[in-house]
C-alpha positions in Angstrom: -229.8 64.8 123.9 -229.9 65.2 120.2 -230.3 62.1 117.8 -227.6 59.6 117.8 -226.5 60.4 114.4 -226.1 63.4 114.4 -223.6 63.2 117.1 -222.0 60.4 115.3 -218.8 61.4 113.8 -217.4 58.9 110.6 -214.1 58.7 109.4 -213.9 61.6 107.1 -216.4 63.7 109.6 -218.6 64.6 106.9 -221.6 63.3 108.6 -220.9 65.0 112.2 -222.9 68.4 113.0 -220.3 68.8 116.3 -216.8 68.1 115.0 -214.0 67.8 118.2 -210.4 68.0 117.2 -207.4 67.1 119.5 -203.6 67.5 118.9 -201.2 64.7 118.9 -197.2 65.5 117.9 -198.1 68.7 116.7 -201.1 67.1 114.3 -204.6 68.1 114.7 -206.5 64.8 114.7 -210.3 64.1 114.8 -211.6 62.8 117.9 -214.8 60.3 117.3 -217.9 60.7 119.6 -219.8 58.3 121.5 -223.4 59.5 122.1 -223.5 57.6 125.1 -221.4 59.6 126.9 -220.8 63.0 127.6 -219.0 64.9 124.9 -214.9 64.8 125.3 -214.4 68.7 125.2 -211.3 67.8 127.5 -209.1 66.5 125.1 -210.5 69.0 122.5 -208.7 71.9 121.1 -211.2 72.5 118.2 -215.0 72.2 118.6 -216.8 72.9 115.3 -220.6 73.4 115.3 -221.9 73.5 111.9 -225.8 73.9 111.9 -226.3 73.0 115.1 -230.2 71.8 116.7 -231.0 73.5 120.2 -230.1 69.8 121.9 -226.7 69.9 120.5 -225.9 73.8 121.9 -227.2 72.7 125.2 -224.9 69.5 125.3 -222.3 71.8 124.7 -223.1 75.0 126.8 -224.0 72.3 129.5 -219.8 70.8 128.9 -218.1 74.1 128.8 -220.3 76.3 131.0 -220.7 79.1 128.6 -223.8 80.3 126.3 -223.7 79.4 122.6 -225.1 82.3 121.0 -228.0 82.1 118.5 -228.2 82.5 114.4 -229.9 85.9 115.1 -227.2 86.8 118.0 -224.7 86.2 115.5 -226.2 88.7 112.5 -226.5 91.3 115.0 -224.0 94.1 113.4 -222.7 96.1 116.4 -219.4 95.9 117.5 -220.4 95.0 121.1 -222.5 92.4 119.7 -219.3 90.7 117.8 -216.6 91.0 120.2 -217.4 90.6 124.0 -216.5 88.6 127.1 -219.0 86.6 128.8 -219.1 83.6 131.3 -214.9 84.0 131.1 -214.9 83.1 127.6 -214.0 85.5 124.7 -216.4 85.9 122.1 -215.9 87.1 118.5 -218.0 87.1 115.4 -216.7 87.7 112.0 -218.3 87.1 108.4 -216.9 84.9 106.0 -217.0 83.9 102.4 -218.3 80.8 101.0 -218.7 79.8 97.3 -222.0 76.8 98.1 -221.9 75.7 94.2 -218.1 75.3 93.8 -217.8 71.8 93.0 -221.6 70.8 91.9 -220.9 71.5 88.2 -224.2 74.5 87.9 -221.8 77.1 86.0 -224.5 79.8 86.4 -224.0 79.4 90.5 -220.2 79.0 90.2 -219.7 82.9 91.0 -222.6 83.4 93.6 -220.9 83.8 97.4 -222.2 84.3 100.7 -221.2 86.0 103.5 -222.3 85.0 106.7 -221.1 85.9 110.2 -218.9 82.5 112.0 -218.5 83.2 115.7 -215.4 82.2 117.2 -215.7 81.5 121.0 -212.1 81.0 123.0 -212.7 79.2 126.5 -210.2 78.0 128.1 -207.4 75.8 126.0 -210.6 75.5 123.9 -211.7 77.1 120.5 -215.7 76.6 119.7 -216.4 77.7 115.9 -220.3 78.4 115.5 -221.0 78.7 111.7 -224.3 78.1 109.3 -222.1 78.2 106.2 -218.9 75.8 105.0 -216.1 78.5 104.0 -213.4 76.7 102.2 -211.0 78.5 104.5 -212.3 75.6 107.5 -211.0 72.9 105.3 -207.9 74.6 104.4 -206.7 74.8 107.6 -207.8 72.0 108.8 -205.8 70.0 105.8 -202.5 72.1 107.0 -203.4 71.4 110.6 -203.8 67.6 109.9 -200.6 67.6 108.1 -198.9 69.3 110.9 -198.4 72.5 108.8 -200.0 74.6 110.9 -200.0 75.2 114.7 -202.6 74.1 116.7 -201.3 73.4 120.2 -204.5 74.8 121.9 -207.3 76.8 121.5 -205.6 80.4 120.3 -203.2 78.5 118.0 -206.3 77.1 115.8 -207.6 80.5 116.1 -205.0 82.2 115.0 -204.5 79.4 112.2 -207.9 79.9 111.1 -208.1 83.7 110.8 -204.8 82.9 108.5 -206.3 80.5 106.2 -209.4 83.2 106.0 -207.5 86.1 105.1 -205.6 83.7 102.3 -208.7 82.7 100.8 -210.1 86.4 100.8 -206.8 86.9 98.9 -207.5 84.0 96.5 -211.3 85.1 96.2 -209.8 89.0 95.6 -208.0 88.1 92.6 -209.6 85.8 91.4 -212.5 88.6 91.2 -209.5 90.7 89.7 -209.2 88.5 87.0 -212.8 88.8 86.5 -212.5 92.4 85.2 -209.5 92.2 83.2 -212.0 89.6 81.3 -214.9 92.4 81.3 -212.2 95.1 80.5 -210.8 93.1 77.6 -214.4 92.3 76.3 -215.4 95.4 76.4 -212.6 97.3 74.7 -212.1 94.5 72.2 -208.8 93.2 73.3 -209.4 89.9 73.4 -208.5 87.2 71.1 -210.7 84.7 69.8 -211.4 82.2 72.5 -214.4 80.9 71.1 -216.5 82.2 73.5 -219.8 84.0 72.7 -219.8 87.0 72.1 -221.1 89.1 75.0 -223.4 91.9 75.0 -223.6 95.5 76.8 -226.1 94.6 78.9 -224.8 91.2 79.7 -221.5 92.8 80.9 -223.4 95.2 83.1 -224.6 92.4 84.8 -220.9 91.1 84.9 -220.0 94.0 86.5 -223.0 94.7 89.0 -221.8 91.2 90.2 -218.0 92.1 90.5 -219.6 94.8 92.6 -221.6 92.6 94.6 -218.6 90.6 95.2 -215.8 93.3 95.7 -218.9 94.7 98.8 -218.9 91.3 100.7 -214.8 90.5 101.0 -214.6 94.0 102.2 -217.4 94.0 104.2 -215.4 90.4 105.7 -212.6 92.4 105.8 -213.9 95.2 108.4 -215.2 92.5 110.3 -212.1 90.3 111.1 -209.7 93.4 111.3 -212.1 94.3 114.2 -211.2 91.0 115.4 -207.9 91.0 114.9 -207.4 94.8 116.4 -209.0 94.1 119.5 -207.4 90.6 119.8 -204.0 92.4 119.9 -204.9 94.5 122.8 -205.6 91.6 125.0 -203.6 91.3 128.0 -202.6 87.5 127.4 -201.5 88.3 124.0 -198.9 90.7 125.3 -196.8 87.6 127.0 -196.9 85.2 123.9 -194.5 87.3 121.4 -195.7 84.4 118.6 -198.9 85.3 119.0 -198.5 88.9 118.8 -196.0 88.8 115.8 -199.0 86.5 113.6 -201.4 89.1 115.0 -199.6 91.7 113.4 -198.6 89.5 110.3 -202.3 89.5 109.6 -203.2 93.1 110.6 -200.7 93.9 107.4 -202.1 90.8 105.3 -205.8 92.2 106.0 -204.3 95.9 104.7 -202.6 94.1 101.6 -205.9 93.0 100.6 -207.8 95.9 101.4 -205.9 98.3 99.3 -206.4 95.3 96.6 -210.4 94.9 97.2 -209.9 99.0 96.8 -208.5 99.7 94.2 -210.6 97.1 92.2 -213.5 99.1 93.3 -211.9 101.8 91.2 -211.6 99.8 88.5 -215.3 98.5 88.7 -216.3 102.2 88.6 -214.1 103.0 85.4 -216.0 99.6 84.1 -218.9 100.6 84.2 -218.7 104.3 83.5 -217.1 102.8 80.2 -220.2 100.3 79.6 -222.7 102.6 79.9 -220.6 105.8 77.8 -220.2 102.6 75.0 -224.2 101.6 76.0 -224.7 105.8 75.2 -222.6 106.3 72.2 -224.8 103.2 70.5 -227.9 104.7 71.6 -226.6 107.9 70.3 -225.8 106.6 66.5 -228.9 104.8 66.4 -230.9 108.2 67.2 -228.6 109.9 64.8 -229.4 107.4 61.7 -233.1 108.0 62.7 -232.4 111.8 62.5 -230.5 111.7 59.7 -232.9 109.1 57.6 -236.2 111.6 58.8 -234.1 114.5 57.0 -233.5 112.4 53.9 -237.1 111.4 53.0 -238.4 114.9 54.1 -238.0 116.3 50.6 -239.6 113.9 48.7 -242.2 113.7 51.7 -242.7 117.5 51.3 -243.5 117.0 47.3 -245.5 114.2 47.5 -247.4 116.0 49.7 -248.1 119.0 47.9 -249.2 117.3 44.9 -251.7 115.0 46.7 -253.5 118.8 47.8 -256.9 118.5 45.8 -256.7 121.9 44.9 -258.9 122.5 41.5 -256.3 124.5 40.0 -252.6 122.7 39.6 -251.5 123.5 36.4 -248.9 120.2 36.9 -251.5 118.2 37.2 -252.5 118.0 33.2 -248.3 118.1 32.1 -248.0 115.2 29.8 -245.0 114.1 31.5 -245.5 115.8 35.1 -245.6 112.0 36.9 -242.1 111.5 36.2 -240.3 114.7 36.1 -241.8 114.9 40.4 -240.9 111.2 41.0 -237.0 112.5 39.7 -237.0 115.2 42.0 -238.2 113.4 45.0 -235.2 110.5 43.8 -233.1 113.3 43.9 -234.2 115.4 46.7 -233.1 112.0 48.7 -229.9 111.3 47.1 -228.7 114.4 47.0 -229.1 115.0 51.3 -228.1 111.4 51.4 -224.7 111.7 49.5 -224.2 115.0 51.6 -224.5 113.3 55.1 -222.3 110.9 54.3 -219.7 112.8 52.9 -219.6 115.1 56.2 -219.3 111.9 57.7 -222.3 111.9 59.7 -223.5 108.2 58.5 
C-alpha cells in the first residue's frame, strides 16, 4: 500500500493523489479516505488519479478488477490504443489542454500549454480519470458538479459532464488565442492605439506568431482526439437506450465542429500573418539594400576621379594647374549631388 499521505485526502483535496467523489441530492461531494481500509470505490462515481505511484494503481486495479494503464500506454497514438474494451470496462484516451503557469505570476510562461493524453476509464457506475497534467476543465466541472449544476448521477453522467467542460475550455482557450492575433494583426499593420506598450519588433512578432501556431496545432490536435471519443461513444449500444445521453453526445459532436471550423479558420489567419510579417521583414530588407545601391552609385563619380588622379603617371598635365585641387574636389562635390538630387527626385530614396 502506498504512503499514508498520499492517500490522505483534506478538505479542499489538494493534497490527495486518488480523489473519490460520490453524489448526494444531485451534488457531487468528496468522499475522504482512510488508509486503513480498503478504498470506498462503492459509493464512488468519480475516481481521479492524478500522478499516481505503482502502489496506488495496484490498490485500485486490485478494487475495481481492471488494469490501469501506464504513462507510456497512454501516449501511444493509435486509435486502438485510445479507445478499447478490456476486463468489461470501456477505455478512452483523449489529450487535453493545460496552461501550468496560469496563476504563478511568470508572464513569460503565462502563454506556454501542454497537451497531454487523460484516459477516461468507465466501469461499472464508475468513472476512473488517469491524468499527469491538471487541465482547468477538471476543476470546472467539478465546481458545477459540486454546485449541483451539472449531472453527475453515475459514472457516464461525470463523463459526459467532463467532455463538456473540456470542449468549453477549448472554446475559451480558442479565442482567447483569437484575440491573440487581432493583437499581432493590429501591431503589425499599425492599427493600434497607443497603449503604452513597447513597441514590438518583426522578429519578435514572428515569434508571436510561430507560438499562435504552436497553440492553434495542440487544441486541434485535442480536438481529433476527443471527437474520436465522442464518435465512437455514440455508437455504443447502451447509449442508444438513454436519449439524454445521446442528445449531449450529439450536442458536443456539433460543439467540437463549432470550434474546429474556429481553430481552422484562425490557422488561415496565422498563415496571412505571417506571409505579411515576413513580405513587411522583405520590403525592409529590400530598402535597406536599395539605400546601399543607391549610396554606392552616388560616391562612384567622385570615387572614379579621385582615382584617376591618384595614377602616378609622369605625365598629367592637371597636375601642375595652379588651381587644379579645387576645380576636381568641385566636380567630385558635384558628381555626388547631382546623382543624389536625381535619385531622390525619381523617388527612389
Amino acid at each position: 500500500m502506498a504512503a499514508p499521505g498520499r492517500f490522505l485526502v483534506s478538505s479542499s483535496q489538494e493534497e490527495a493523489m486518488i480523489k473519490l467523489f460520490g453524489q448526494t441530492a444531485g451534488q457531487l461531494k468528496p468522499l475522504d479516505i482512510d488508509p486503513a481500509v480498503p478504498l470506498p470505490v462503492e459509493a464512488a462515481v468519480w475516481i481521479d488519479l492524478y500522478q499516481p505511484t505503482r502502489e496506488e494503481e495496484q490498490s485500485l486495479e486490485a478494487a475495481l478488477g481492471i488494469s490501469i494503464p501506464t504513462r507510456a500506454d497512454m501516449n501511444e497514438i493509435e486509435a486502438s490504443s485510445r479507445f478499447y474494451h478490456e476486463d468489461g470496462a470501456l477505455f478512452m484516451t483523449a489529450n487535453v489542454l493545460s496552461r501550468p503557469a496560469q496563476g504563478t505570476g511568470d508572464p513569460a510562461q503565462q502563454d506556454v500549454f501542454l497537451s497531454m493524453p487523460v484516459t477516461f476509464i468507465l466501469v461499472g457506475a464508475h468513472l476512473v480519470t488517469v491524468r499527469y497534467h491538471e487541465p482547468r476543465s477538471f476543476q470546472m466541472y467539478t465546481n458545477w458538479a459540486e454546485r449541483g449544476d451539472a449531472p453527475c448521477a453515475n459514472g457516464n453522467s461525470v463523463l459526459l459532464g467532463l467532455f463538456e467542460a473540456i470542449v468549453d475550455r477549448l472554446a475559451d482557450i480558442a479565442e482567447e488565442a483569437g484575440t491573440g492575433l487581432d493583437l499581432i494583426g493590429a501591431r503589425l499593420f499599425d492599427s493600434l492605439p497607443d497603449d503604452g506598450a513597447p513597441d514590438e519588433t518583426l522578429d519578435m512578432l514572428v515569434e508571436r506568431i510561430g507560438r499562435a501556431e504552436d497553440l492553434n496545432g495542440k487544441i486541434m490536435a485535442s480536438i481529433v482526439t476527443l471527437n474520436r471519443v465522442v464518435t465512437a461513444m455514440s455508437t455504443l449500444p447502451k447509449m442508444d437506450a438513454k436519449r439524454d445521453a445521446k442528445l449531449r453526445l450529439k450536442t458536443l459532436g456539433r460543439d467540437l465542429q463549432s470550434v474546429s471550423d474556429h481553430v481552422e479558420r484562425q490557422a488561415r489567419r496565422i498563415t496571412f500573418l505571417l506571409d505579411s510579417t515576413l513580405g513587411k521583414i522583405n520590403i525592409e530588407q529590400t530598402g535597406i539594400i536599395k539605400i546601399f545601391s543607391v549610396m554606392s552609385l552616388v560616391f562612384m563619380p567622385p570615387t572614379l576621379i579621385a582615382s584617376i588622379y591618384g595614377m602616378n603617371f609622369d605625365f598629367m598635365p592637371e597636375l601642375h594647374w595652379e588651381g587644379a585641387y579645387y576645380v576636381v574636389i568641385v566636380l567630385m562635390i558635384v558628381s555626388s549631388v547631382a546623382p543624389y538630387l536625381y535619385f531622390r527626385k525619381r523617388g527612389w530614396l
